[in-house]
mmCIF file as Biopython writes it, N, C-alpha, C and O atoms, coordinates in Angstrom:
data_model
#
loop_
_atom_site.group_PDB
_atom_site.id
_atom_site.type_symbol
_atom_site.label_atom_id
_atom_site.label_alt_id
_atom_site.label_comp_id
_atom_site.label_asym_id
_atom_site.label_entity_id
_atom_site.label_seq_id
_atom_site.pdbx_PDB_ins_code
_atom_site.Cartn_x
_atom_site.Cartn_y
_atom_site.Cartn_z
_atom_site.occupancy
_atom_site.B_iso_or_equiv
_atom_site.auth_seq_id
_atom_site.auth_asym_id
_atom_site.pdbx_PDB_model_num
ATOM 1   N N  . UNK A ? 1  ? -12.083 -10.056 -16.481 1.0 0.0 1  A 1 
ATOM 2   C CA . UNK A ? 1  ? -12.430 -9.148  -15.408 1.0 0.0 1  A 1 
ATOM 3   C C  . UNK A ? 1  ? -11.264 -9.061  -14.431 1.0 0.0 1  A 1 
ATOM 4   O O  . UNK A ? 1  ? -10.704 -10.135 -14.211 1.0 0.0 1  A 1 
ATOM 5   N N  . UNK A ? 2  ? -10.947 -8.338  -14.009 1.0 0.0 2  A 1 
ATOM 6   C CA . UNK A ? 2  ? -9.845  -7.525  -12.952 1.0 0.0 2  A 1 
ATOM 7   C C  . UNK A ? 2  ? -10.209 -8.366  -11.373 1.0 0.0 2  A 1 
ATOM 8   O O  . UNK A ? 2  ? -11.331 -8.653  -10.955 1.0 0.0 2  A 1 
ATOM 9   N N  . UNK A ? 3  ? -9.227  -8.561  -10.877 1.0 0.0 3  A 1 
ATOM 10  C CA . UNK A ? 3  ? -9.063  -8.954  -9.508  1.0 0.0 3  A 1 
ATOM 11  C C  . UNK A ? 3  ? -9.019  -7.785  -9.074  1.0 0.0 3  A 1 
ATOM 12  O O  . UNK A ? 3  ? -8.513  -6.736  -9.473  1.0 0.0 3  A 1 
ATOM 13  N N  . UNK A ? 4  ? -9.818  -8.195  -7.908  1.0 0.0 4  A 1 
ATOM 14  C CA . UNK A ? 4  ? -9.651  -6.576  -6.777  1.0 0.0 4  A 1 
ATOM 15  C C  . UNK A ? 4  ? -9.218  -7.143  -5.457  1.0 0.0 4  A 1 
ATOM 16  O O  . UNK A ? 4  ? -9.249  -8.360  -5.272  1.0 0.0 4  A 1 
ATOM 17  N N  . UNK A ? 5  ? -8.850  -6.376  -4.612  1.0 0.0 5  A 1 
ATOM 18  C CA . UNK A ? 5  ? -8.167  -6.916  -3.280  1.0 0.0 5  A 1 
ATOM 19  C C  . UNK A ? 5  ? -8.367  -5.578  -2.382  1.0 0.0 5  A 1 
ATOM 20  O O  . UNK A ? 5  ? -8.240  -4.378  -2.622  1.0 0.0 5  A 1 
ATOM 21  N N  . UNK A ? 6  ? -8.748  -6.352  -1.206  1.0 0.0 6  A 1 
ATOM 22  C CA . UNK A ? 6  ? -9.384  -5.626  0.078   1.0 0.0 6  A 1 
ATOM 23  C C  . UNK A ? 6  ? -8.011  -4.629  0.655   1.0 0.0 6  A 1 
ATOM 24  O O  . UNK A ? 6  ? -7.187  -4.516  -0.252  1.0 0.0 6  A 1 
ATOM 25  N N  . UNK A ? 7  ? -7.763  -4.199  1.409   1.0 0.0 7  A 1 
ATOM 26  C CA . UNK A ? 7  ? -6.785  -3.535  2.550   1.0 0.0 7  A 1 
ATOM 27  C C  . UNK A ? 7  ? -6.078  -4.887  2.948   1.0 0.0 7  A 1 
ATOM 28  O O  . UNK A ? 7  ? -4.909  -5.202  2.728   1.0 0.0 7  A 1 
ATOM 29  N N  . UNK A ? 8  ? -7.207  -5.718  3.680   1.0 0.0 8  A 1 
ATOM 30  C CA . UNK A ? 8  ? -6.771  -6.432  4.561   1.0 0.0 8  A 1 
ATOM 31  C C  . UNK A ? 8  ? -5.868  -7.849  3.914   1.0 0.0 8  A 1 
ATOM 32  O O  . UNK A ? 8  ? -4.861  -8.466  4.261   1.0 0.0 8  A 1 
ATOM 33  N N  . UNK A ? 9  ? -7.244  -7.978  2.360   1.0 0.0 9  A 1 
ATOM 34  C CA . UNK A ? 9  ? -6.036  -9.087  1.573   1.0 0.0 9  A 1 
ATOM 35  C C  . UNK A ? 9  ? -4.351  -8.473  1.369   1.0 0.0 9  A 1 
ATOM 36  O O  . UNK A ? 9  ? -3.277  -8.994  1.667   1.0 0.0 9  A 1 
ATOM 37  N N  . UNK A ? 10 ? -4.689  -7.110  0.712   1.0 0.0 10 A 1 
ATOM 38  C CA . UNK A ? 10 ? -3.890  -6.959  0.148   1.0 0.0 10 A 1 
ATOM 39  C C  . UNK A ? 10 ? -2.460  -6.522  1.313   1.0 0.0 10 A 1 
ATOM 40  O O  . UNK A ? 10 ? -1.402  -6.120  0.830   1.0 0.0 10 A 1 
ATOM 41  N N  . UNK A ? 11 ? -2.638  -6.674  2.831   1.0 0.0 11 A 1 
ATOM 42  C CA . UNK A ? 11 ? -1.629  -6.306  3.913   1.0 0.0 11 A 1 
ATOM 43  C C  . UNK A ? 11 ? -0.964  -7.919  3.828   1.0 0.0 11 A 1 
ATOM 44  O O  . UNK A ? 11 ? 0.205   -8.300  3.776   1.0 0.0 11 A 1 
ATOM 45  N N  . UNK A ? 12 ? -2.174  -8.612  3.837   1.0 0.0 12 A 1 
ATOM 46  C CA . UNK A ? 12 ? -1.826  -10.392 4.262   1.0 0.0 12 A 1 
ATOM 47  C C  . UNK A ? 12 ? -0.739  -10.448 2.988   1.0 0.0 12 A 1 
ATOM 48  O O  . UNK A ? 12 ? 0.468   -10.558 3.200   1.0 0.0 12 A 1 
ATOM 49  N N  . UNK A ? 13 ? -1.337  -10.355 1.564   1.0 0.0 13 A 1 
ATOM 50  C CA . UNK A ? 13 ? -0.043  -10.728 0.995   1.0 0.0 13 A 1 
ATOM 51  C C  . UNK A ? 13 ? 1.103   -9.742  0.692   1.0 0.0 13 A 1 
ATOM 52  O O  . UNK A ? 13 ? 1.960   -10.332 0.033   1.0 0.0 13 A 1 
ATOM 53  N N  . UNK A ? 14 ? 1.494   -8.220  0.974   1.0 0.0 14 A 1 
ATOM 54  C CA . UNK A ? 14 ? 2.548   -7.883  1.077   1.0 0.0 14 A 1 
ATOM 55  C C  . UNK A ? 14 ? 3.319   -8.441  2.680   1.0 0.0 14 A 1 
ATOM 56  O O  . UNK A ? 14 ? 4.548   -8.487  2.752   1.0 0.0 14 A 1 
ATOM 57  N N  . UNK A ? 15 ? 2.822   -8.665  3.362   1.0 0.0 15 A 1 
ATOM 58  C CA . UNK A ? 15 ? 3.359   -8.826  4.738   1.0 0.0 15 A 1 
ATOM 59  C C  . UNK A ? 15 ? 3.628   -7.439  5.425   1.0 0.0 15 A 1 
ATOM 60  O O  . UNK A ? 15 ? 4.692   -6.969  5.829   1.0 0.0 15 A 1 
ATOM 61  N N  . UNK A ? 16 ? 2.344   -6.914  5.443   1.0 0.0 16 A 1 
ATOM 62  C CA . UNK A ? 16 ? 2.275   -5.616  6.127   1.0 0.0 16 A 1 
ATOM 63  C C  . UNK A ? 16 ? 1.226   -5.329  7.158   1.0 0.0 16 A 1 
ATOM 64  O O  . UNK A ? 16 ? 0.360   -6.170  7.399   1.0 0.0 16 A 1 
ATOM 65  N N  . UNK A ? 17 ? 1.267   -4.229  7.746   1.0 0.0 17 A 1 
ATOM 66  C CA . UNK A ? 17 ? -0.506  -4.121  8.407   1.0 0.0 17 A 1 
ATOM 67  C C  . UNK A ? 17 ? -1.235  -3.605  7.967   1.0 0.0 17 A 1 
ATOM 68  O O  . UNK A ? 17 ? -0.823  -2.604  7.381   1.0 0.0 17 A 1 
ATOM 69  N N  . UNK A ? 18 ? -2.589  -3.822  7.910   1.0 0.0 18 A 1 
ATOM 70  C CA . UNK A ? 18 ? -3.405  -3.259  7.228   1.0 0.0 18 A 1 
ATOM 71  C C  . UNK A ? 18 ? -3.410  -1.506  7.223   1.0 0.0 18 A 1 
ATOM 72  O O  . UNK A ? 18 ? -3.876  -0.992  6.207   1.0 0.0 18 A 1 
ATOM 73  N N  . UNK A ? 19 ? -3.079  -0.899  7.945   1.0 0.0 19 A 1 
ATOM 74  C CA . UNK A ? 19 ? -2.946  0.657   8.149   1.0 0.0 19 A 1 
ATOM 75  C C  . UNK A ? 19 ? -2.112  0.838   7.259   1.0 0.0 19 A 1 
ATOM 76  O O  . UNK A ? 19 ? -2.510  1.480   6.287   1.0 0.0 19 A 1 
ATOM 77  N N  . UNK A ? 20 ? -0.822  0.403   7.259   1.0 0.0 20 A 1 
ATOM 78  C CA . UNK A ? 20 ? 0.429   0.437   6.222   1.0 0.0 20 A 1 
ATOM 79  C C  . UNK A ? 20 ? -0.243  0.686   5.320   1.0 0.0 20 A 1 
ATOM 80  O O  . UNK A ? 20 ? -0.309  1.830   4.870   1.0 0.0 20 A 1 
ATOM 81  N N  . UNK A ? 21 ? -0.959  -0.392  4.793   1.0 0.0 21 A 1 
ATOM 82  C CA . UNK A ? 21 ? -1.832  -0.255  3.373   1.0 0.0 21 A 1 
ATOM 83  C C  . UNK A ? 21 ? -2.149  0.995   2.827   1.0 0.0 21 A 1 
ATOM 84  O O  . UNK A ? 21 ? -1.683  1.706   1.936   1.0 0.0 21 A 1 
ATOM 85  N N  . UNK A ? 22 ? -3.355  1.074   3.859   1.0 0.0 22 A 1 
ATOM 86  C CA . UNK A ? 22 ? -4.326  2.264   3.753   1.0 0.0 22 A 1 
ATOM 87  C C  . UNK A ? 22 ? -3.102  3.521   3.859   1.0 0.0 22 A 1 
ATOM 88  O O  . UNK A ? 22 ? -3.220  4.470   3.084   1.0 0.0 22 A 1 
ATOM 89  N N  . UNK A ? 23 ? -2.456  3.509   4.397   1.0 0.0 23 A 1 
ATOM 90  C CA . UNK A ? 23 ? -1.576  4.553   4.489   1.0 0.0 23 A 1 
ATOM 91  C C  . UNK A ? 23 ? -0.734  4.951   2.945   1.0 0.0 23 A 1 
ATOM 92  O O  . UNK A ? 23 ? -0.446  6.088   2.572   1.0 0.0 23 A 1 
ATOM 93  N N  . UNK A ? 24 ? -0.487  3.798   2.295   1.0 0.0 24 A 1 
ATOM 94  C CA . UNK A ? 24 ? -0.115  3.665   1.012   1.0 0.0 24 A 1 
ATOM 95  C C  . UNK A ? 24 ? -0.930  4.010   -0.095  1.0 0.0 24 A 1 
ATOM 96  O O  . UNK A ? 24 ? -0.527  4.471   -1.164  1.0 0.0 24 A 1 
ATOM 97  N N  . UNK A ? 25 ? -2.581  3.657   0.356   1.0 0.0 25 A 1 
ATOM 98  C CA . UNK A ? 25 ? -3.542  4.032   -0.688  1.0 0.0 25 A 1 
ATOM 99  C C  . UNK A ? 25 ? -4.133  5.641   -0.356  1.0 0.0 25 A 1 
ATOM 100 O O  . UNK A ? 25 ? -4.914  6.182   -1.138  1.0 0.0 25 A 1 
ATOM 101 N N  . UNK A ? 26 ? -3.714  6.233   0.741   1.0 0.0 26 A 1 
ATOM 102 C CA . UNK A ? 26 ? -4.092  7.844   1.054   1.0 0.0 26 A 1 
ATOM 103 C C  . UNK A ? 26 ? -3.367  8.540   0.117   1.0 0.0 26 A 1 
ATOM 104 O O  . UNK A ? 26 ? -3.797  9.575   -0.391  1.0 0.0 26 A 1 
ATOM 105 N N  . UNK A ? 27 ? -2.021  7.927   -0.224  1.0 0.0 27 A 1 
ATOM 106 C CA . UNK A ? 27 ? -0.434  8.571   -0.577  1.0 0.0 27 A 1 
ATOM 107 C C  . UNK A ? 27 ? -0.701  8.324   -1.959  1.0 0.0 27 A 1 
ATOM 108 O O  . UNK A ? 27 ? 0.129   8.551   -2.839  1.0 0.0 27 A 1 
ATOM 109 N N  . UNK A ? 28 ? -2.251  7.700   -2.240  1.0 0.0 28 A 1 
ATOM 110 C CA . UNK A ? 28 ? -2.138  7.908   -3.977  1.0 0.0 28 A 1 
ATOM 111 C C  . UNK A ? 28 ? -1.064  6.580   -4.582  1.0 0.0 28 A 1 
ATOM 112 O O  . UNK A ? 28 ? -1.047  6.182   -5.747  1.0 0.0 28 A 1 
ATOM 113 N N  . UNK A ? 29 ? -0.395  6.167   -3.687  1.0 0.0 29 A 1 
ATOM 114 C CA . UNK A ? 29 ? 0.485   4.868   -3.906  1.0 0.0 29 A 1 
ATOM 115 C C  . UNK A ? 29 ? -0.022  3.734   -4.685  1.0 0.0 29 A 1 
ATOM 116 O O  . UNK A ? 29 ? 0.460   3.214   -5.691  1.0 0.0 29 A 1 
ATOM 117 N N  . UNK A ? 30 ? -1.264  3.401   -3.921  1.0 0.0 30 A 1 
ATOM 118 C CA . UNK A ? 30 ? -1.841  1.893   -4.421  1.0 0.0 30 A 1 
ATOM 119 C C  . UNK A ? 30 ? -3.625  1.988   -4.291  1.0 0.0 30 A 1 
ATOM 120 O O  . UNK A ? 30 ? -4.073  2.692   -3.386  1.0 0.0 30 A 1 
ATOM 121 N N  . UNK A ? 31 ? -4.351  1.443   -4.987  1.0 0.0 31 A 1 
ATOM 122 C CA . UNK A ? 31 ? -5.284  1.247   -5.009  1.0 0.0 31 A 1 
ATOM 123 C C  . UNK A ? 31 ? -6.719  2.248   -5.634  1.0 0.0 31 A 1 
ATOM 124 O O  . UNK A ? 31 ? -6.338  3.411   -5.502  1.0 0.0 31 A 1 
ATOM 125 N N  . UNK A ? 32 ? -7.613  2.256   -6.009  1.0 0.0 32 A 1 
ATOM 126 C CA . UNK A ? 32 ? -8.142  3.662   -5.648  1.0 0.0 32 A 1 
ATOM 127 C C  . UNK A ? 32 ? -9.720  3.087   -4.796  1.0 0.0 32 A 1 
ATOM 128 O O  . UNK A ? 32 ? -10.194 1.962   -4.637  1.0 0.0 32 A 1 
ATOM 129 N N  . UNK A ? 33 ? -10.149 4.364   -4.418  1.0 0.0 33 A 1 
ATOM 130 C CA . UNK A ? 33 ? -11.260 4.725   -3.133  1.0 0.0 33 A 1 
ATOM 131 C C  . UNK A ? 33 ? -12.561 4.345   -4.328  1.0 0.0 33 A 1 
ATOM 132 O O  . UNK A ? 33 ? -12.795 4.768   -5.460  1.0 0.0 33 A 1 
ATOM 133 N N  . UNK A ? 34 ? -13.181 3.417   -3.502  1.0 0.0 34 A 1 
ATOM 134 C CA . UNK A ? 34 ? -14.576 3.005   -3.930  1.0 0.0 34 A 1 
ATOM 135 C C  . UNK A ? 34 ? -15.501 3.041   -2.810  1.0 0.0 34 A 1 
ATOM 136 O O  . UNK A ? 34 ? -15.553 2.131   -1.983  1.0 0.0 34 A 1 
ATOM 137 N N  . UNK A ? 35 ? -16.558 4.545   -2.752  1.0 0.0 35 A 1 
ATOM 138 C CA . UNK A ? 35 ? -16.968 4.379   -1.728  1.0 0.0 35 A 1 
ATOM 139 C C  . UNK A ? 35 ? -16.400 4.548   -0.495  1.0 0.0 35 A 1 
ATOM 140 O O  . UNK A ? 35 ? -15.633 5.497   -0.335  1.0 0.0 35 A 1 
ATOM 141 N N  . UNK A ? 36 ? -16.660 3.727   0.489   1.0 0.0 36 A 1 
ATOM 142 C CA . UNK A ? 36 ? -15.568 4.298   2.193   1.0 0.0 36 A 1 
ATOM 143 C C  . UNK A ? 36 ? -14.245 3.598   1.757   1.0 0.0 36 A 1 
ATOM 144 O O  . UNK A ? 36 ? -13.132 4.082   1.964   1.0 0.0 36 A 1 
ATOM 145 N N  . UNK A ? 37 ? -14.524 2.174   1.009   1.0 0.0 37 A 1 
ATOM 146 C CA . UNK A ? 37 ? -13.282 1.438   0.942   1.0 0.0 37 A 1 
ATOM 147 C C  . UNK A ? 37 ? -12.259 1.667   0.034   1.0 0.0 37 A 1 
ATOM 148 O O  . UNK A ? 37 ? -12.390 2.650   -0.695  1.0 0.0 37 A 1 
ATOM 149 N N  . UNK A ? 38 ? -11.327 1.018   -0.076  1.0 0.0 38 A 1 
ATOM 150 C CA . UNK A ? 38 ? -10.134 0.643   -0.859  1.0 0.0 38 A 1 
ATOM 151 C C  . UNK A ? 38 ? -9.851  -0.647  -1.684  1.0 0.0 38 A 1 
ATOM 152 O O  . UNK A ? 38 ? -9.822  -1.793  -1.237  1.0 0.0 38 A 1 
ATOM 153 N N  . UNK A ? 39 ? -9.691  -0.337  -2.691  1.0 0.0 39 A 1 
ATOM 154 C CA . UNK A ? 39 ? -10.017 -1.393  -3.791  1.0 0.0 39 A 1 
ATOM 155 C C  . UNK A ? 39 ? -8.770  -1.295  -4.576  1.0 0.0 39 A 1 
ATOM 156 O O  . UNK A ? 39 ? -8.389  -0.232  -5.068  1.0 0.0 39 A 1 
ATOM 157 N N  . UNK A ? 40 ? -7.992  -2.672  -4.714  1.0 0.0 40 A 1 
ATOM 158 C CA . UNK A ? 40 ? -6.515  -3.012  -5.437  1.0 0.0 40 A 1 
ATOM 159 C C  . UNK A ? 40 ? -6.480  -3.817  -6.413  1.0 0.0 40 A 1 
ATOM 160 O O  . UNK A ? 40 ? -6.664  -5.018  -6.214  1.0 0.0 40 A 1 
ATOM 161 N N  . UNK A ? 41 ? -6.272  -3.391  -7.486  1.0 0.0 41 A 1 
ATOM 162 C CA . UNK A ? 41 ? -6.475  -4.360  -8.726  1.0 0.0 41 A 1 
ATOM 163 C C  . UNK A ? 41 ? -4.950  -5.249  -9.055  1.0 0.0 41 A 1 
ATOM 164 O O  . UNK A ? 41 ? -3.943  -4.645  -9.424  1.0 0.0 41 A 1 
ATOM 165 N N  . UNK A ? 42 ? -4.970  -6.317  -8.912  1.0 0.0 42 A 1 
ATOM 166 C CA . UNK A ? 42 ? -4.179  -7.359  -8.496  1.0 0.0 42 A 1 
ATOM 167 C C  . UNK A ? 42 ? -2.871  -6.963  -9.572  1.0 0.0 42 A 1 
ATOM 168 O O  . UNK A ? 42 ? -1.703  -7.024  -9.188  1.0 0.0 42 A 1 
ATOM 169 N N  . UNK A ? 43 ? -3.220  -6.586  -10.850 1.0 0.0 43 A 1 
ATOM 170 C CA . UNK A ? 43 ? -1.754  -5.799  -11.336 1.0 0.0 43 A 1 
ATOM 171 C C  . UNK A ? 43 ? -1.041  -4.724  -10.633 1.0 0.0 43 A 1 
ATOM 172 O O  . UNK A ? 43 ? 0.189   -4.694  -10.670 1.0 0.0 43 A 1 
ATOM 173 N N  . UNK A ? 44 ? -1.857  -3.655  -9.865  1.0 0.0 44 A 1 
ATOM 174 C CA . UNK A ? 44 ? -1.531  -2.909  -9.154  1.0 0.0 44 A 1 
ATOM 175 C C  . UNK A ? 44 ? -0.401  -3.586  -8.328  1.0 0.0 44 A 1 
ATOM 176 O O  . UNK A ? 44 ? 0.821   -3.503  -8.450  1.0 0.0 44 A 1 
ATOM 177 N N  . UNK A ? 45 ? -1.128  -4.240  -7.500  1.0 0.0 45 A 1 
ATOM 178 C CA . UNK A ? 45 ? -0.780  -4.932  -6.318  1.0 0.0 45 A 1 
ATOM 179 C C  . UNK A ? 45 ? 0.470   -6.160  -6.556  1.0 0.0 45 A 1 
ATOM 180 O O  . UNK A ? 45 ? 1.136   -6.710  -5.678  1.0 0.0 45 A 1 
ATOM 181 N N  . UNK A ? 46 ? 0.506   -6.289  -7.469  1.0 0.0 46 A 1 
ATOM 182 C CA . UNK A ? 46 ? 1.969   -6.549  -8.351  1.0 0.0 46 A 1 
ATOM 183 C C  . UNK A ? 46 ? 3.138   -6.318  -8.236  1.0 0.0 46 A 1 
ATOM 184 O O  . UNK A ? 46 ? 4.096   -6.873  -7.699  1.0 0.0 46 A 1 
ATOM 185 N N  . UNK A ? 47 ? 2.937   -5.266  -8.905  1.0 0.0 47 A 1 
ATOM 186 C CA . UNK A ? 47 ? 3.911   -3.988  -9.503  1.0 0.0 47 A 1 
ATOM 187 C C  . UNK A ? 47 ? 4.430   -3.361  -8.229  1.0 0.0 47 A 1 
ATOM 188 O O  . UNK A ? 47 ? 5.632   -3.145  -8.076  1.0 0.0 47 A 1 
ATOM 189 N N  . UNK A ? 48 ? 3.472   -3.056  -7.264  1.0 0.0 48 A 1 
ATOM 190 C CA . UNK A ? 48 ? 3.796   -2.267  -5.994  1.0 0.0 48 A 1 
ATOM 191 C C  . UNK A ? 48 ? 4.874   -3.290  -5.439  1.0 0.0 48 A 1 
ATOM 192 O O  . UNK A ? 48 ? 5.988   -2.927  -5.062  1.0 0.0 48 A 1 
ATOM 193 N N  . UNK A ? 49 ? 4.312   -4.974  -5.420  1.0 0.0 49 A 1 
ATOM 194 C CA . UNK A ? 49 ? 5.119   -5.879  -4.296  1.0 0.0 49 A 1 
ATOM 195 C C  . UNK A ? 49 ? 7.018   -6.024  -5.366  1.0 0.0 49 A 1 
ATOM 196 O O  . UNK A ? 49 ? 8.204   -6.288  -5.172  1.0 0.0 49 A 1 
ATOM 197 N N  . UNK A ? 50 ? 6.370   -5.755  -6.096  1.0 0.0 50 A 1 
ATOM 198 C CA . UNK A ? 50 ? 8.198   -5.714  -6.493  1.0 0.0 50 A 1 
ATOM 199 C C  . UNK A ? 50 ? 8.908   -4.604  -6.201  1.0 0.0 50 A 1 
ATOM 200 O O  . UNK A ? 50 ? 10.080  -4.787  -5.873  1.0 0.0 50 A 1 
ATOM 201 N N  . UNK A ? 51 ? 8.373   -3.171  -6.248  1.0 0.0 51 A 1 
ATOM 202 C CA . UNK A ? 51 ? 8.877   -1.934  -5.886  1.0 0.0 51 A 1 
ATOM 203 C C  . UNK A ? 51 ? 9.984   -2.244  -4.509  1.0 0.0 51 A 1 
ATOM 204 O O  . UNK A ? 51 ? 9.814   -2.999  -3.551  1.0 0.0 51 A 1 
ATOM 205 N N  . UNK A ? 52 ? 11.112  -1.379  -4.831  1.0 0.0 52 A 1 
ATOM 206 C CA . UNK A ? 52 ? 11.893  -1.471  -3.334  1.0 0.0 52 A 1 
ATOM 207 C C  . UNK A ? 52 ? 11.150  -0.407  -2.380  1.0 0.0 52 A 1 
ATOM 208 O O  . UNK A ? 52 ? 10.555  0.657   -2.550  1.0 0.0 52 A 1 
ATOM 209 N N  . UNK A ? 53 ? 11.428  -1.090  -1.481  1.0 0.0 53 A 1 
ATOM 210 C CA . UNK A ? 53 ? 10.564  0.447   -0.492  1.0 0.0 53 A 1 
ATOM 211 C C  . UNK A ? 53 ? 11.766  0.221   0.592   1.0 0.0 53 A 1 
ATOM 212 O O  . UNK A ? 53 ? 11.984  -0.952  0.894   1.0 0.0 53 A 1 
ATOM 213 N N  . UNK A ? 54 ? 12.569  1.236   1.208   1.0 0.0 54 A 1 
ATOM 214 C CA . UNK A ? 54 ? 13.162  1.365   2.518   1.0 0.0 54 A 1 
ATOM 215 C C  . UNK A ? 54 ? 12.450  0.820   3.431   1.0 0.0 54 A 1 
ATOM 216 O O  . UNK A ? 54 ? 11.223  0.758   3.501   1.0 0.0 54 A 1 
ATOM 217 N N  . UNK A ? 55 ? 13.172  0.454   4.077   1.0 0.0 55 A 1 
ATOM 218 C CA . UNK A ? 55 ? 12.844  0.034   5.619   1.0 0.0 55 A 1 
ATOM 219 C C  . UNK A ? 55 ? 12.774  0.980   6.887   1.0 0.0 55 A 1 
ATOM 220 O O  . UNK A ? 55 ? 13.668  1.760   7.215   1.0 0.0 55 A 1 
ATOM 221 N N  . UNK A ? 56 ? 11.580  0.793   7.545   1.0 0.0 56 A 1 
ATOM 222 C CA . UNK A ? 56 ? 11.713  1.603   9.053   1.0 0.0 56 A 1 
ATOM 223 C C  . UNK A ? 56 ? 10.611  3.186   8.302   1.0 0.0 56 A 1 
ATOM 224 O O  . UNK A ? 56 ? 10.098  3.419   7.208   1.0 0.0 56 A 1 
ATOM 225 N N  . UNK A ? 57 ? 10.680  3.793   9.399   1.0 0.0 57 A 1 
ATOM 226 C CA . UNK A ? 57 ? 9.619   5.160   9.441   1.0 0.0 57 A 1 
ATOM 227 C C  . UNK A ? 57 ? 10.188  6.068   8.333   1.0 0.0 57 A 1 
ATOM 228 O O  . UNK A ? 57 ? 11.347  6.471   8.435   1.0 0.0 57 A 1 
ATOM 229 N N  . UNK A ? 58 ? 9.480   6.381   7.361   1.0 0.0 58 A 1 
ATOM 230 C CA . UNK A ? 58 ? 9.870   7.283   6.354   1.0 0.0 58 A 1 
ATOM 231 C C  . UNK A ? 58 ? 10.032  8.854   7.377   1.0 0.0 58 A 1 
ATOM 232 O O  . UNK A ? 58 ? 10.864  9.698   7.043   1.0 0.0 58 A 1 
ATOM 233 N N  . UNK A ? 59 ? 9.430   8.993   8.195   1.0 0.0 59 A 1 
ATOM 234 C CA . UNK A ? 59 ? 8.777   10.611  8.897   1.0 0.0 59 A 1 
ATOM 235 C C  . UNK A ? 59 ? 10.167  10.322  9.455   1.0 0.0 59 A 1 
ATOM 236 O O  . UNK A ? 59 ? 10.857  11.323  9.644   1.0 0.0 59 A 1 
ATOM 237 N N  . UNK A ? 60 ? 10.795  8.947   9.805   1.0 0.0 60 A 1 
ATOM 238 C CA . UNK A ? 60 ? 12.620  9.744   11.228  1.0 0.0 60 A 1 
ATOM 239 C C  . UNK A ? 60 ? 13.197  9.561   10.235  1.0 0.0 60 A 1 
ATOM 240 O O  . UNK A ? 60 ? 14.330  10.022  10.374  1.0 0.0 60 A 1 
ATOM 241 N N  . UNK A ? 61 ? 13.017  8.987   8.936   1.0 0.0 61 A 1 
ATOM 242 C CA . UNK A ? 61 ? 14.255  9.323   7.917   1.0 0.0 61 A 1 
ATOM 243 C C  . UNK A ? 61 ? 14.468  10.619  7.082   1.0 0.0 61 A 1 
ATOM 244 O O  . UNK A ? 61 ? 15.567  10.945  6.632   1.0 0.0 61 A 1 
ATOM 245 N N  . UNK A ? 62 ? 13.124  11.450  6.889   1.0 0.0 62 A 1 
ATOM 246 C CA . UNK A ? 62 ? 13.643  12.620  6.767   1.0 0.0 62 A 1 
ATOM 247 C C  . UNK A ? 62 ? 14.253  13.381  7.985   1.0 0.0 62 A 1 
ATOM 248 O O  . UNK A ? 62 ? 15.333  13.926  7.757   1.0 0.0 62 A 1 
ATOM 249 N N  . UNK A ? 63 ? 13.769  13.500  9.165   1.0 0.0 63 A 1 
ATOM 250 C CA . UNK A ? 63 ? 14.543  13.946  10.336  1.0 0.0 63 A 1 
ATOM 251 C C  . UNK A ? 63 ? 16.409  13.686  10.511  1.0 0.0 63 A 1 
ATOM 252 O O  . UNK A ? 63 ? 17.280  14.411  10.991  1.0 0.0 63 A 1 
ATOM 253 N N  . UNK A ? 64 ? 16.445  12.719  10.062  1.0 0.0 64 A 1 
ATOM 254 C CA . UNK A ? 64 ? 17.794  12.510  10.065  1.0 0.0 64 A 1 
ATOM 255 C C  . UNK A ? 64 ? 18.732  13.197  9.628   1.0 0.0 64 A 1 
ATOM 256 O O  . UNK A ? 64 ? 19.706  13.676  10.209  1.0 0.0 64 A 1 
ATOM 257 N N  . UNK A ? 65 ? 18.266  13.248  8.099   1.0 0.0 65 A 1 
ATOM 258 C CA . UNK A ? 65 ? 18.433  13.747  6.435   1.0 0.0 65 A 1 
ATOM 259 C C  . UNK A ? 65 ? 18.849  15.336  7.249   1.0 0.0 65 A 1 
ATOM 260 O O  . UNK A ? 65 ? 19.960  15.814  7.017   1.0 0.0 65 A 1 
ATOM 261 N N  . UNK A ? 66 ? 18.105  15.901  7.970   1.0 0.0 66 A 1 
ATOM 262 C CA . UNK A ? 66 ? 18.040  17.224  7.935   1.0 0.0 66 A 1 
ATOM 263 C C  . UNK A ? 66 ? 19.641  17.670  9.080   1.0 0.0 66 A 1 
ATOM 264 O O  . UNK A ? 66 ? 19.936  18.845  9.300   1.0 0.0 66 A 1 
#
């Protein structure tokens, strides 16, 4: 059976905030919607923590860009 992981587990172990998360699972990124919540199946949640992700506000790094 599959591990699942909350928002809030899954902020504690990337070292993020929980919004980050949810912000990641709106973007189709990570997790999918069960109900009101958000549900991360621990391979997911894997795969994502190795991904490189930039640092700092994605929204002033396109501003920059432009």
């Amino acid at each position: 059976m599959t591990r699942f992981y909350t928002t809030a587990e899954a902020a504690e172990l990337l070292g993020l905030d929980v919004s980050r998360v949810r912000q990641f699972c709106a973007q189709g990124r990570l997790g999918e919607k069960i109900g009101r919540n958000w549900a991360i199946p621990a391979d997911e949640l894997k795969a994502f923590a190795r991904q490189k992700r930039p640092a700092g506000n994605p929204d002033l790094r396109k501003k920059r860009k432009r």
